[in-house]
Each structure stands twice: as C-alpha cells, then as structure tokens.
C-alpha positions as CSV (number, residue, x, y, z in Angstrom):
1,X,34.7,-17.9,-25.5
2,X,32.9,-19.5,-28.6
3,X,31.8,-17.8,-31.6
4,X,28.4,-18.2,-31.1
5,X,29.0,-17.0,-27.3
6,X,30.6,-13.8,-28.8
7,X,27.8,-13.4,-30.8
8,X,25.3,-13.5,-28.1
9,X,26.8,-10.6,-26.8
10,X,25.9,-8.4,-29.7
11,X,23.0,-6.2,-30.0
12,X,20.0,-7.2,-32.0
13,X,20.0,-3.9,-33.6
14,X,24.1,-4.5,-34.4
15,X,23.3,-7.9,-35.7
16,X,20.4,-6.8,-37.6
17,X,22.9,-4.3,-40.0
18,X,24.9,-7.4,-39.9
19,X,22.7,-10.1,-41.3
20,X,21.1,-7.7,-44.1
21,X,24.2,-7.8,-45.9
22,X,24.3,-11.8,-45.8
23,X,23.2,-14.0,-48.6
24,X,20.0,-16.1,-48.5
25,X,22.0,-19.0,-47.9
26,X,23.8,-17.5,-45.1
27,X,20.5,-16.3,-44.0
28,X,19.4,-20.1,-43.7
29,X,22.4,-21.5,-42.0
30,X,21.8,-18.7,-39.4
31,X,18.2,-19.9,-38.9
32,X,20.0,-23.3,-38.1
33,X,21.8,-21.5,-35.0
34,X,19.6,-20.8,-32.3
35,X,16.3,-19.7,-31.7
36,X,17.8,-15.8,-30.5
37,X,19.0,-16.4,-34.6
38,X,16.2,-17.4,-35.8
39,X,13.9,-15.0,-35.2
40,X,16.1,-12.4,-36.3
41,X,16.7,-13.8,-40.0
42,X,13.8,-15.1,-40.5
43,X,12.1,-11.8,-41.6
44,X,15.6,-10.9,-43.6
45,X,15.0,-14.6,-45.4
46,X,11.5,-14.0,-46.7
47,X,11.6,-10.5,-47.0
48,X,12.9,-11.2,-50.5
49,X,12.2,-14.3,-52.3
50,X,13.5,-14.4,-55.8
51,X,11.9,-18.2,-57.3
52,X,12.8,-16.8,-61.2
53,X,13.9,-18.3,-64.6
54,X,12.9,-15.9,-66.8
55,X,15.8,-14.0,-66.2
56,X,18.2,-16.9,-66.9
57,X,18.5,-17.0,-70.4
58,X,16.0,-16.9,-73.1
59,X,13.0,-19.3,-74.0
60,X,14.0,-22.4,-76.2
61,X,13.1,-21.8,-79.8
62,X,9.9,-23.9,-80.7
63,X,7.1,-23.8,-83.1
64,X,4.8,-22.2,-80.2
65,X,7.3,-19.1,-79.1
66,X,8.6,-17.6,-82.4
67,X,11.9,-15.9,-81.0
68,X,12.4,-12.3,-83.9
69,X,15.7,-12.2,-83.8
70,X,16.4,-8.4,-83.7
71,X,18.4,-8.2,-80.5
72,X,22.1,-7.1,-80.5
73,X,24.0,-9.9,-79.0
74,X,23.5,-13.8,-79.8
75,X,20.5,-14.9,-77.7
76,X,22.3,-16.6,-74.2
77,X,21.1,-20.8,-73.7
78,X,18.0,-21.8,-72.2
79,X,18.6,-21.9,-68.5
80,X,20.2,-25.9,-67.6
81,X,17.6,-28.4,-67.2
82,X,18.7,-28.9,-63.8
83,X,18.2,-24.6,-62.7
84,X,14.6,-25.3,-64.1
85,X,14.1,-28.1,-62.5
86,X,16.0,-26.4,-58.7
87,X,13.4,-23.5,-58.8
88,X,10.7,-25.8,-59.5
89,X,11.3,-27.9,-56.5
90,X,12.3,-24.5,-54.4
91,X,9.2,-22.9,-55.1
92,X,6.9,-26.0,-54.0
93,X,9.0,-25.8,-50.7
94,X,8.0,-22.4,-50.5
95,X,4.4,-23.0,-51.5
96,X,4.4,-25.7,-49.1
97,X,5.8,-23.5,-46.2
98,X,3.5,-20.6,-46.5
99,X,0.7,-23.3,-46.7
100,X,1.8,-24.8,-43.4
101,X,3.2,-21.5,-41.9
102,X,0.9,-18.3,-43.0
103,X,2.2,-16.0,-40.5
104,X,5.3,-15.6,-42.8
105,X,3.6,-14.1,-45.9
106,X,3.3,-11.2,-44.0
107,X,7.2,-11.1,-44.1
108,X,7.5,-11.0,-47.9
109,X,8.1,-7.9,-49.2
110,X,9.8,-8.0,-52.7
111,X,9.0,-11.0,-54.8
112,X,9.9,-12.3,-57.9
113,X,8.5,-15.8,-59.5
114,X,8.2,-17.6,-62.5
115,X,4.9,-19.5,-63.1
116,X,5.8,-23.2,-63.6
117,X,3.4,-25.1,-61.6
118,X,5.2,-27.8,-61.1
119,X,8.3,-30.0,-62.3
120,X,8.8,-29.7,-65.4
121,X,9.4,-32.5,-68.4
122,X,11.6,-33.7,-69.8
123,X,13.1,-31.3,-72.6
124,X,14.0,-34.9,-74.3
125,X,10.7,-35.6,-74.6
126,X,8.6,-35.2,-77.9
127,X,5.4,-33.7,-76.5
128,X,3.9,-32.5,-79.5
129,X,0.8,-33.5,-80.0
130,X,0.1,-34.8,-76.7
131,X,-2.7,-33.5,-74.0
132,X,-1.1,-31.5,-71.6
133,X,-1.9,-34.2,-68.6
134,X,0.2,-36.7,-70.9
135,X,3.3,-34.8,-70.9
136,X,3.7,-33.8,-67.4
137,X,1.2,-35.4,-64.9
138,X,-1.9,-33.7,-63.4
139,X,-1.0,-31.1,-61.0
140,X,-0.6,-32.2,-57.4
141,X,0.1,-30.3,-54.1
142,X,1.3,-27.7,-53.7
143,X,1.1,-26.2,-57.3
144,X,-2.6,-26.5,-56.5
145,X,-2.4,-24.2,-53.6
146,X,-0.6,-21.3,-55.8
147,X,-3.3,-19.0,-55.9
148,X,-4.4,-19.2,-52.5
149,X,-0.9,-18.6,-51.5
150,X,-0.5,-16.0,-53.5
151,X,-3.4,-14.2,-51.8
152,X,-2.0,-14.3,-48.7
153,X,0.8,-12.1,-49.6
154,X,-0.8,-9.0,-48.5
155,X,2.8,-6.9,-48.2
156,X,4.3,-7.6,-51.4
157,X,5.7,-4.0,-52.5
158,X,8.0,-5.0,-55.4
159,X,6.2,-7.9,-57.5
160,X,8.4,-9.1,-60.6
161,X,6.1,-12.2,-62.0
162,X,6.5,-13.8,-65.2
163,X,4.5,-16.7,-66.7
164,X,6.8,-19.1,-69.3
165,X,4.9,-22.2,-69.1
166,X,2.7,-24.5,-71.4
167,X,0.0,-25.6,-68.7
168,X,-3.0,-22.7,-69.5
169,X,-5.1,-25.8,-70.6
170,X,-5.7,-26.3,-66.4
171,X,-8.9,-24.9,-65.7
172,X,-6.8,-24.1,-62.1
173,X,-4.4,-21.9,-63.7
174,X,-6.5,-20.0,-65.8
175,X,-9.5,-19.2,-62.8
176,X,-7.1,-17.1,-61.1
177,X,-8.2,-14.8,-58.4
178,X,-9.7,-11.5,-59.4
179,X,-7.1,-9.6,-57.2
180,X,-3.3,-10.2,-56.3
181,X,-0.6,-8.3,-54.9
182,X,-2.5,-5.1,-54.4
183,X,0.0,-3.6,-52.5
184,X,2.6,-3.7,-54.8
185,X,4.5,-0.2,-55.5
186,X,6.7,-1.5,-58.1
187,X,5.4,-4.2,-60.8
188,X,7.5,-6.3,-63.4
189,X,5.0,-8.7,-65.6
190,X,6.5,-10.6,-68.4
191,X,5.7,-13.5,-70.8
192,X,2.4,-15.1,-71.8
193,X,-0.9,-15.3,-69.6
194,X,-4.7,-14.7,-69.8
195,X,-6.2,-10.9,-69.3
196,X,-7.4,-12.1,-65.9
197,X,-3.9,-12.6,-64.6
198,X,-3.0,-9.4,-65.7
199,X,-6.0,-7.4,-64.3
200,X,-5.6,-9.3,-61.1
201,X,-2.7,-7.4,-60.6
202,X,-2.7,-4.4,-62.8
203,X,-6.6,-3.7,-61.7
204,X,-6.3,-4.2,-57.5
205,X,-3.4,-1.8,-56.9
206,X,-3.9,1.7,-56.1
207,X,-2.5,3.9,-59.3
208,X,-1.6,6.4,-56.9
209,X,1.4,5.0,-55.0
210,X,2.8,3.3,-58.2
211,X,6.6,4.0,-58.8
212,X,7.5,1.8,-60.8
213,X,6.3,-0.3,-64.1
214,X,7.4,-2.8,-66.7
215,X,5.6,-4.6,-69.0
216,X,7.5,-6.9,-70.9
217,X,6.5,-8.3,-73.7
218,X,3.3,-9.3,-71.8
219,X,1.3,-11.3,-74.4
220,X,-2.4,-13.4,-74.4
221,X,-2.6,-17.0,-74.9
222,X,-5.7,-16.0,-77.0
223,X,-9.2,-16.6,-76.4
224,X,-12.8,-17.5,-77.7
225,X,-15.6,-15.1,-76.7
226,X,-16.7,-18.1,-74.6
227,X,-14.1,-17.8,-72.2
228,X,-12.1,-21.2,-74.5
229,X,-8.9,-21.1,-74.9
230,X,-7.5,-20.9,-78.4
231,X,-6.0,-23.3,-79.6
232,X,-5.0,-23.3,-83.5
233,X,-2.5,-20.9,-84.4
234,X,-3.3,-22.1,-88.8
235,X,-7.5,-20.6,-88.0
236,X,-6.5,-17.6,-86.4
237,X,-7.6,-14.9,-89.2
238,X,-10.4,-16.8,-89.5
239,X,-11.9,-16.1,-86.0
240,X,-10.7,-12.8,-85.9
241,X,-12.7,-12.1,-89.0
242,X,-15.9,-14.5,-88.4
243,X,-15.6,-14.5,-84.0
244,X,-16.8,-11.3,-82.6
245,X,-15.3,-10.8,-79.0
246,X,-12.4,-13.1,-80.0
247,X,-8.9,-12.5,-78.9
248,X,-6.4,-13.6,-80.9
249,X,-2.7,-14.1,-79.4
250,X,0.1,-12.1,-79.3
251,X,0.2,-8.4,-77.3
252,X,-2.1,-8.1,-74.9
253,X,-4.2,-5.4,-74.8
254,X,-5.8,-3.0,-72.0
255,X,-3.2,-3.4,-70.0
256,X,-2.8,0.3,-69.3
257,X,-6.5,1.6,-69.0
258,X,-7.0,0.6,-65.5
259,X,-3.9,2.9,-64.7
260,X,-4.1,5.7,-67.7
261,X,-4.6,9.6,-65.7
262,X,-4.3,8.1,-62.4
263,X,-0.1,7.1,-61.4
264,X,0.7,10.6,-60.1
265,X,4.1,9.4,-58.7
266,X,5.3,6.9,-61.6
267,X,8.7,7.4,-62.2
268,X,10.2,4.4,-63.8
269,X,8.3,2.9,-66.9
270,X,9.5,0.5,-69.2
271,X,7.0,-1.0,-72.0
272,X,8.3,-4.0,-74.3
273,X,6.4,-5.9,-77.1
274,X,7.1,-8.0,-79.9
275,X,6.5,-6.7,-83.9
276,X,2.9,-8.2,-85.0
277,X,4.8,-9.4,-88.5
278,X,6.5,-12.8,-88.0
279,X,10.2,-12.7,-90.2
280,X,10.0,-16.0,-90.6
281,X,6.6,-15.8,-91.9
282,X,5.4,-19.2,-89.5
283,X,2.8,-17.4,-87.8
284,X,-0.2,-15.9,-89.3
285,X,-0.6,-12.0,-89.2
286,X,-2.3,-10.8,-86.3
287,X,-4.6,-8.4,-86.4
288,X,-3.6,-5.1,-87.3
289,X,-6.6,-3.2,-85.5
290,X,-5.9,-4.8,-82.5
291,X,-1.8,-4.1,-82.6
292,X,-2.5,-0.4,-83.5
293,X,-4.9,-0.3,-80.0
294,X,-1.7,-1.0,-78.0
295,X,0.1,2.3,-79.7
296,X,-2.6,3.9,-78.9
297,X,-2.5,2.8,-75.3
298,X,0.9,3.4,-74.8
299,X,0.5,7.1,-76.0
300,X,-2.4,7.7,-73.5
301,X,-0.4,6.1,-70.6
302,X,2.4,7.9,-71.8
303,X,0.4,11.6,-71.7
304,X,-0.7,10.9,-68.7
305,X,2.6,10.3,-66.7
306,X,4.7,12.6,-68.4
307,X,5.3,15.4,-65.6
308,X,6.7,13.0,-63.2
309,X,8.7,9.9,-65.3
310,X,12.1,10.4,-64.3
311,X,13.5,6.9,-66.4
312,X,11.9,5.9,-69.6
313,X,12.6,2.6,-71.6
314,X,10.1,1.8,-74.6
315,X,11.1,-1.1,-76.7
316,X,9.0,-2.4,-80.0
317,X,10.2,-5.0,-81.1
318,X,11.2,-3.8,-84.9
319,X,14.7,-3.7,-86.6
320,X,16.6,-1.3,-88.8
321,X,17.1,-1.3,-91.8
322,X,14.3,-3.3,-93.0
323,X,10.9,-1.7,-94.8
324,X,8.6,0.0,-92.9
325,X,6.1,-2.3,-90.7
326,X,3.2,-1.6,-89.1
327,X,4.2,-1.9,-86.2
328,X,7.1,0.7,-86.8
329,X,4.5,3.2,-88.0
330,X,2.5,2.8,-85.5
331,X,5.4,4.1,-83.7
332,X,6.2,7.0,-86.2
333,X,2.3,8.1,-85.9
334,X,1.3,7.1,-82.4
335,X,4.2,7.3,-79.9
336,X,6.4,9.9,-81.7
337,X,4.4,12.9,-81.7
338,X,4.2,12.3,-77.2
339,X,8.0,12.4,-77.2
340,X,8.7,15.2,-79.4
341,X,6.0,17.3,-76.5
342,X,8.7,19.4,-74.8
343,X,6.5,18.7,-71.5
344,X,8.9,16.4,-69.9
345,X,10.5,18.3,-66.7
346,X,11.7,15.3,-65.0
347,X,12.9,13.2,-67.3
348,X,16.2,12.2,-66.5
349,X,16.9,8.6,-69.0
350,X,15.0,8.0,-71.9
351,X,15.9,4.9,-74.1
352,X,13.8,4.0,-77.1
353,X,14.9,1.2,-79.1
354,X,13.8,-0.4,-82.3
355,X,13.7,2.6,-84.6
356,X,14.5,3.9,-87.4
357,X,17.8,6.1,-87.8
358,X,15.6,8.6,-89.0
359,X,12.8,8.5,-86.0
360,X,16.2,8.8,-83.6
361,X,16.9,12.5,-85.3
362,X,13.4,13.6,-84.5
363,X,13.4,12.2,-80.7
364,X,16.7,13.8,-80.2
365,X,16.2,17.0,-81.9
366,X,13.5,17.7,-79.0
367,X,15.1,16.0,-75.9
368,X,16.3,18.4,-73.0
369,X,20.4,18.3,-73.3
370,X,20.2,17.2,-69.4
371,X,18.3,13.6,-70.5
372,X,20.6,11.2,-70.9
373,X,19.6,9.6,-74.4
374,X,19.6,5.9,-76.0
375,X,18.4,5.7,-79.5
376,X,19.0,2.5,-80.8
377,X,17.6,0.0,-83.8
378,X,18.2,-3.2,-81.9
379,X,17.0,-4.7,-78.7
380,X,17.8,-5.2,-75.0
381,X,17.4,-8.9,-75.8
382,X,15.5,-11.3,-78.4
383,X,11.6,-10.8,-78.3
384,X,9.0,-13.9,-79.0
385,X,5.6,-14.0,-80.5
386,X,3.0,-16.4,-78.9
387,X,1.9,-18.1,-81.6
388,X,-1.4,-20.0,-79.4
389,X,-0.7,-23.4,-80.6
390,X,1.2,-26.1,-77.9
C-alpha cells in the first residue's frame, strides 16, 4: 500500500487536525496531490496569507523617511532586494488569483500585506528627481486590480496592512475605496498613507466587536485642502501657516474618533508615533497644534477603553535623557494623568516607552502590583518621520 493509498483511508476530520499544523508550502504541495487534497487545503492555504515586508527589517535611510534613532538595539538591514522583490511577484499571483478565482476571498481570514503595487526598482538606481512613472513603469495588471480585490475580502478578521512605498502620486492608489475589511476584529496599520486609507478601514468596522488595535506609527503623506498631494517638504510651515485645511505630514490625525466611546470589548491596544522634532534637524517642524491633537486623541481613546484593556503598549517616539520636547510633554500633560486613574480593573501588561525616568515613578507609583510593568526610555525599534518630499 502507497502512501498516498494510506492516506485515503484517513478521515477528513483526522486529516484536517493534520494539515493545520503544516506549513504553507506544505499546504501547496498537498494541493498538488489529488483533488480529495485539494479541497481540503485549500481553505487551510488561504485562510492565512501573510504578503509582508514591513516586518523584515527597517526602511532604508533616505532624505524622504528620516529614521530618529532612539531605539535600543542597532536598526536590523533593509530586507534583501531579492525578499522585496519575492513578495512583490507573490502578491501579483495572489492578486491575479482572486481576480480569476473570487470564490476564494471568502476563505481568507487573517491577512497581512505590504502595499507595493508592483515590482519594485532598482535600489541601484538614482531616482531622485525623477517622476514617479520614470523610475518604475506605469502600473499594469494586476497592481491595478488591488482595490477591487481587496473588496472582495468580505471575511478578513485579523487585517495587519502596512503601506512603505513611494507610488501615492497614482491617482489609483490614492482613490481608494471608502470601505475595506469591515469585518476585521483585530487591526494592525502601519507606515505612511492618505486619511482615506485609514478611514476605509478604521471607519467601516463595527467598534463593538473590536479586540484588538495597533497603530504604528501611521503617518499622512500630507495634503492640500484641494485634495493635492504635498509635495515640498522645504514650504511646509508655509502652508501650514498661509493654507487653511492643509495637512502637513507626519502623524496622522483622527485616527481614533471614529472608534473613541464605542470598542466595548478592546483588549489589546498598542499606539506608536514618531517625536514631531527631527534630531537631525533635516526636516522642518511640524506643527505643534496638530501633534498636541494626537495626545489629546490618544487620551480620549484611552478613557474610553479603560475598563476592559487587558494589554497596553504606548510608544512616542522620544528618548531619555535629552531636554524636554513637545512631544514628551504632551505626554507628561495629556496621557499621564489617564494612567495614573486607578480605574483599570483588567489590565493585565502595560508597557510605556519613551519616557522620562521621572514619568516611569509616577506611572508605577499608581499601577495595581498584579500588572506586569515595562517603563522604558527607548523603543521597540527605530521610528521615521515622513518628511512628504520623494
């Protein structure tokens, strides 16, 4: 008796406990099998789909992406040329799949992508200066099928999306659909992107079955009260000063006011941003006014899911010792005073990090002795600034 025979004679239910403790690749050599096989990986291969390189690595250092040093290890390489390059060409197969097959985005239940659209160039290349078309090619098929795609998957309940690339001059990528993923439990958004991107998700999902949140370092391209996008980093106090209803770049803001006194079952939160003051003093300051709004937004969120957060992470970006920023008393005046109220019951981990040695006394003086406590001055891992010039 063959292997495959032996196999056959196992129930689906046995094979099925099996084959959700195989790989994805072993998943795909499965599917290879026989048709009995195939249909029942298939669902275990796209049930999770994990097209990501935001979490290989860190984001070259370039005049665009101003990396603030403060974390506490050295920053790991940019993910190899040729990774980049693997997802990229994975994630059109996918595309193309889902294009040609859309009875399989109902199978996708936890997914995790990195916004390329498309191959990517040539890191040899000198680019600046050059149109966007001139560096990497127009955008062809199926990159231009992303967002429609994307709708289709109408049983995403863990979404993990990050956007890393330099392409938001596309009139495609920036028009994206007003809602996405709104069935998403758990949500991960990280790098730089327009507000609409960010509402698509944040804004469609119903608050009330949230779980889970984490908002890294989500920043906006910037943007002129036209709906332009901004595009010179050097003018930037100028429009904030003389531009009413322009946005300049850096942390996004509002991302919290769609959900603020309405996740009633959030447990897990973890908010990330970069300080507003460049230490290399490259990038012009950002306005102050519209940094402080984010504090202020955190606090509210923060109020309003205290009774139920069980794991808290909140990471700003600053460094100690070094004088006093604005951002770090935004901290001391805005977020401090919500985690010294002794009205957190189920908090269970709470790690702060980026404060002062004096700000960790006051958060631990009021912390119940059964929360496991992180204080710390450095960061997870580097933070950059968006500085809106590519």
């Amino acid at each position: 008796m063959d292997d495959l025979s032996r196999i056959n004679q196992l129930a689906d239910d046995v094979l099925l406990d099996i084959f959700r403790r195989a790989p994805h690749a072993t998943l795909f050599s499965l599917c290879l099998v026989s048709q009995r096989l195939r249909h029942l990986c298939t669902p275990l291969l796209y049930a999770h789909v994990n097209l990501t390189t935001h979490h290989r690595g860190v984001i070259k250092y370039d005049r665009n992406v101003l990396p603030e040093l403060y974390g506490d290890s050295i920053p790991q390489p940019d993910p190899p040329d040729e990774y980049k390059q693997d997802i990229a060409r994975r994630q059109r197969v996918f595309l193309a799949t889902l294009d040609a097959r859309s009875e399989l985005a109902k199978l996708v239940r936890n997914f995790s992508w990195t916004l390329l659209f498309g191959p990517l160039k040539d890191d040899g290349d000198d680019w600046y200066g050059c149109v966007d078309e001139e560096w990497d090619g127009p955008m062809t098929y199926p990159d231009t099928k992303t967002w429609e795609i994307f709708q289709t998957l109408t049983h995403v309940r863990t979404l993990d999306l990050g956007s890393f690339h330099f392409r938001m001059t596309r009139s495609y990528i920036r028009d994206c659909p007003r809602r996405l993923f709104s069935t998403a439990t758990s949500i991960t958004l990280a790098g730089w992107m327009n507000q609409e991107l960010a509402d698509a998700v944040l804004c469609s999902i119903d608050p009330t079955t949230l779980s889970s949140l984490a908002l890294d370092n989500v920043q906006h391209w910037g943007q002129h009260r036209d709906g332009s996008l901004f595009q010179n980093s050097y003018k930037v106090q100028d429009f904030i000063r003389n531009e009413p209803g322009f946005i300049s770049p850096g942390p996004m803001r509002g991302l919290l006011r769609s959900l603020t006194n309405r996740c009633v079952t959030l447990t897990r939160l973890h908010l990330r941003k970069a300080t507003s003051s460049s230490s290399f003093g490259r990038m012009p300051e950002l306005s102050l006014e519209a940094d402080t709004n984010v504090y202020r937004e955190w606090a509210a969120f923060l109020k309003s899911v205290e009774t139920t957060l069980r794991y808290l992470v909140l990471e700003h970006g600053e460094a100690a010792p070094r004088a006093m920023l604005p951002d770090g008393q935004n901290f001391l005046q805005h977020i401090l005073p919500v985690l010294q109220r002794n009205t957190w019951p189920a908090l269970q981990h709470l790690e702060v990090r980026g404060i002062s040695d004096d700000m960790a006394i006051m958060i631990k003086a009021v912390v119940r002795p059964q929360t496991t406590v992180i204080l710390a001055p450095t960061l997870r891992k580097p933070v950059y600034v968006w500085s809106g010039t590519y």
